[in-house]
C-alpha positions in Angstrom: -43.2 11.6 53.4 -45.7 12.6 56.0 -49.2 10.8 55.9 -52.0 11.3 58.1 -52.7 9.5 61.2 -55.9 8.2 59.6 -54.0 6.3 57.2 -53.0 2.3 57.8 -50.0 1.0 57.6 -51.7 -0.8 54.6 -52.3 2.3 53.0 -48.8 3.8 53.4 -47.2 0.7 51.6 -49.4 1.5 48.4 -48.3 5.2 48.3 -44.5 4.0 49.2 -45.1 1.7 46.3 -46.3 3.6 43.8 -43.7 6.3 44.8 -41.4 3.7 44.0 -42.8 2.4 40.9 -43.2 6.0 39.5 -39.5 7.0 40.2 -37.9 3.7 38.7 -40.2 5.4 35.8 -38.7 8.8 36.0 -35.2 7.7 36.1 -35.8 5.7 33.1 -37.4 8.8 30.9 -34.8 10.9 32.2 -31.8 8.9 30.5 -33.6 9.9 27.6 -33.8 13.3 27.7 -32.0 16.0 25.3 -29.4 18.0 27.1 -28.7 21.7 26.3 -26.0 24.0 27.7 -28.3 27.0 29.0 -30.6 24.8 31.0 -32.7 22.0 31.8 -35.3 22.1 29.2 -39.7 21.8 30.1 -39.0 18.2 29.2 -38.1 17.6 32.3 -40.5 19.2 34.9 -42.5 17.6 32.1 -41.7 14.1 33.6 -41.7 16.1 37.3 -45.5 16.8 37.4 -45.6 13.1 35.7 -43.9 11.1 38.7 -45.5 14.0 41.4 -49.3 13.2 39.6 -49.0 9.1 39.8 -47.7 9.3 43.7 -50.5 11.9 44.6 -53.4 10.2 42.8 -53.0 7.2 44.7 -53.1 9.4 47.9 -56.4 11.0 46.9 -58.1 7.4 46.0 -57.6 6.8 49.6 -58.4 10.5 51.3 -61.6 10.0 49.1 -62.3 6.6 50.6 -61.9 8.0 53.8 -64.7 10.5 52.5 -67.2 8.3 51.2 -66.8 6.3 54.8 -67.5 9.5 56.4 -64.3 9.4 58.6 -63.1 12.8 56.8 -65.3 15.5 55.7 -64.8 16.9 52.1 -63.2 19.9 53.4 -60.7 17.6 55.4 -60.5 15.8 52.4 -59.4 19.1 49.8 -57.2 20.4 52.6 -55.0 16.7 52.9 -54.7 16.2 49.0 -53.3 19.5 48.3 -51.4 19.7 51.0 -49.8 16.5 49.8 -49.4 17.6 46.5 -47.6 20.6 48.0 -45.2 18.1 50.1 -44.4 16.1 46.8 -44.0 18.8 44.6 -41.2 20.0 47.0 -39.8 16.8 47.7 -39.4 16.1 43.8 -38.3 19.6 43.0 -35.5 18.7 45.1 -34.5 15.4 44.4 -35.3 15.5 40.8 -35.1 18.8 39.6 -31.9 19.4 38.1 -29.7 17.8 35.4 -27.9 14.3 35.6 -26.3 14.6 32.3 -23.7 17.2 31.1 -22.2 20.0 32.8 -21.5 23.5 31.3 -18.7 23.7 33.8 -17.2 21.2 36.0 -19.5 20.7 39.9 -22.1 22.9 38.2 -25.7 21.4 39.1 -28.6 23.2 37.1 -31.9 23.2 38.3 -35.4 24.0 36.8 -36.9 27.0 37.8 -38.8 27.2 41.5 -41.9 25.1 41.0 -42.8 26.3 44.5 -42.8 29.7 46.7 -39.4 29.6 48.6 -41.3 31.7 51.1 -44.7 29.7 52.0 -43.9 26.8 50.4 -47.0 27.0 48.3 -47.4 25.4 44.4 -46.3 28.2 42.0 -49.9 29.3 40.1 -47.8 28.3 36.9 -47.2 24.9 38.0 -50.5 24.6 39.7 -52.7 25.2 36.1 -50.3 22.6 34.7 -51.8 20.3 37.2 -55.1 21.1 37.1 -55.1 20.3 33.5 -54.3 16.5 33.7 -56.4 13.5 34.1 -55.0 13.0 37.2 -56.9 16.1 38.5 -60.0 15.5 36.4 -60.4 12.2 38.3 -59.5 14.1 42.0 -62.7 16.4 41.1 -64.5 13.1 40.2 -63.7 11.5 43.1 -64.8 14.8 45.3 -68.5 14.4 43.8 -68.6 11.1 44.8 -67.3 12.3 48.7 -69.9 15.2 48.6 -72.6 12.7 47.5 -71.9 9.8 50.1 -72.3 12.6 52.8 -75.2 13.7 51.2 -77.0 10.7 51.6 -77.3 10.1 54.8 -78.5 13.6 56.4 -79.1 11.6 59.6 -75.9 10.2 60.3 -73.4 11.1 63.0 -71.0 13.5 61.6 -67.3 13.7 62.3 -66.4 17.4 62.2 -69.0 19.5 63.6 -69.0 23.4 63.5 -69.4 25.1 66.5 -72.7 26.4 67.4 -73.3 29.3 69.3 -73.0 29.5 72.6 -71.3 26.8 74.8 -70.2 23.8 73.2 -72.7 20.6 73.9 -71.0 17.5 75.2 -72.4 15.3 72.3 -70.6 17.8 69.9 -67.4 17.9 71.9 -67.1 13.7 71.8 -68.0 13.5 67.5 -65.3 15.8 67.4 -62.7 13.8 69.8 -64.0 10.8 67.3 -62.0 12.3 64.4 -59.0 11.9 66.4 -58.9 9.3 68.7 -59.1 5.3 67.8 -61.9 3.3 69.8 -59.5 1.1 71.0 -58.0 3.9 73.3 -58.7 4.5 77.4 -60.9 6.3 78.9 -58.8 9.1 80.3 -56.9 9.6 76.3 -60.5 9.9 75.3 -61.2 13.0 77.8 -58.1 14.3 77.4 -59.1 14.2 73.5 -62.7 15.7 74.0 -60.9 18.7 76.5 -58.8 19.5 73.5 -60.2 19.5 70.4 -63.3 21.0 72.0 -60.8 24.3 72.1 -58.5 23.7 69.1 -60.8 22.4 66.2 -63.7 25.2 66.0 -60.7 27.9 66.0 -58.7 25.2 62.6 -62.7 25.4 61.1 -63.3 29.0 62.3 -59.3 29.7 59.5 -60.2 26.8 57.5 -57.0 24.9 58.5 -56.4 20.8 58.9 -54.4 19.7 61.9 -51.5 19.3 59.1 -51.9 23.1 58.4 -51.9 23.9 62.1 -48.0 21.8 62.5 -47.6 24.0 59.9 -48.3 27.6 60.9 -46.4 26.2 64.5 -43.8 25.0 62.8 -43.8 21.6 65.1 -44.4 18.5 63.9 -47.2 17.2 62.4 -47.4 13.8 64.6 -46.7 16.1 67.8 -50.7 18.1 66.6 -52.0 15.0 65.9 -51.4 13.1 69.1 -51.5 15.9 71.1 -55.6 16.4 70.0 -55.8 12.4 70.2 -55.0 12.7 74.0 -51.9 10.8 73.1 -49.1 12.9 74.5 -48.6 16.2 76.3 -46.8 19.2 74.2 -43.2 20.5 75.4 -43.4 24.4 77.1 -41.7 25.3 72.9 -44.4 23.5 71.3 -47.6 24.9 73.5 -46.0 28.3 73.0 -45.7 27.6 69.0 -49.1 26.1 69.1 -51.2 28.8 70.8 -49.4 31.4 68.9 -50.5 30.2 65.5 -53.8 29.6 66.8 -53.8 33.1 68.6 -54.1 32.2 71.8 -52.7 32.3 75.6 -50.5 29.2 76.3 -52.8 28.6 79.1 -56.1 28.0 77.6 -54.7 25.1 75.4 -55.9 22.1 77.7 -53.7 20.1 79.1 
């Protein structure tokens, strides 16, 4: 799975954990499960959304902690979690999704029905109410008051995303929003490489409402190769500043180097 560069090697090893813990789970259940000859039965997308809901609500105890430390916004915080839940949807659809008992005819594999779009990727709205109606998504919105409320606390502290203000961008608002990227321990010339970027990329991802995630996305590149590439970590290929600019609707040539 993809995580955000944010997230610690510590906090990887609890998702992989719990990923593992809720699919030793799953395969369990599943033994269990009646077969029929038409098709797999809403038994066992019930135990889908059940494995998909104890991976991602690990994930969104962390995002939130980010929140409440300020390091994401809860806007960057939304935009991760879904996004993830997107990602493992997907990934369990396809791993999980189809029968391991019976066959109606020999090398036949039958699947559930698409529990996302095949053509953005997107949760199905079906499969999305289904998820909204848990606990697991009751404690997400919990969680999301208590982001909204740590930022709303402290008015007077430094922010990490800023929105653009009109007119040219100030050099104190071009170096918060370097901040989000870029680790403190990093040099001097990654750090202005950093501030050159983002102070062109991120007010056009706030501007469409889109995470750096969402922007690998749109490009179709990889999500590491955004991230580190606004981080002042590494320079994009000719393929990937041409995929980049043309999500973000722009000429090659104004994406700094």
């Amino acid at each position: 799975m993809v995580y955000p560069r944010e997230f610690s090697a510590k906090i990887r090893t609890r998702i992989e954990l719990e990923e593992t813990l809720a699919s030793q789970e799953f395969n369990q259940l599943q033994k269990d499960l009646p077969w029929s000859s038409h098709e797999p039965g809403p038994e066992l997308e019930q135990l889908i959304r059940k494995y998909v809901l104890r991976v991602w609500k690990a994930f969104v105890e962390e995002a939130c902690e980010l929140g409440r430390q300020r390091i994401w916004d809860l806007g960057r915080v939304k935009t991760e979690s879904l996004e993830f839940l997107g990602q493992l949807t997907s990934k369990a659809y396809l791993e999980k999704g189809f029968d391991s008992g019976g066959r109606a005819y020999p090398g036949q594999l039958r699947r559930l029905p698409a529990m996302t779009s095949h053509v953005t990727g997107t949760i199905l709205p079906e499969v999305m109410r289904q998820y909204q109606m848990s606990a697991e998504y009751q404690r997400y919105q919990e969680l999301l008051v208590g982001v909204g409320e740590a930022w709303a606390v402290e008015p007077d502290k430094p922010v990490v995303t800023v929105p653009r203000q009109t007119g040219e961008t100030g050099a104190s608002e071009v170096v918060r929003r370097a901040d989000r990227f870029v680790n403190p321990e990093t040099t001097t010339d990654q750090k202005l490489r950093a501030e050159r970027r983002t102070a062109v990329v991120e007010p056009i991802l706030q501007k469409k409402g889109w995470s750096p995630s969402r922007l690998a996305t749109e490009a179709n590149v990889g999500k590491a190769r955004v991230y580190d590439y606004l981080a002042g970590k590494r320079d994009l290929s000719a393929q990937s500043r041409k995929s980049i600019a043309k999500a973000l609707r722009l000429d090659p040539q104004k994406l700094p180097k």
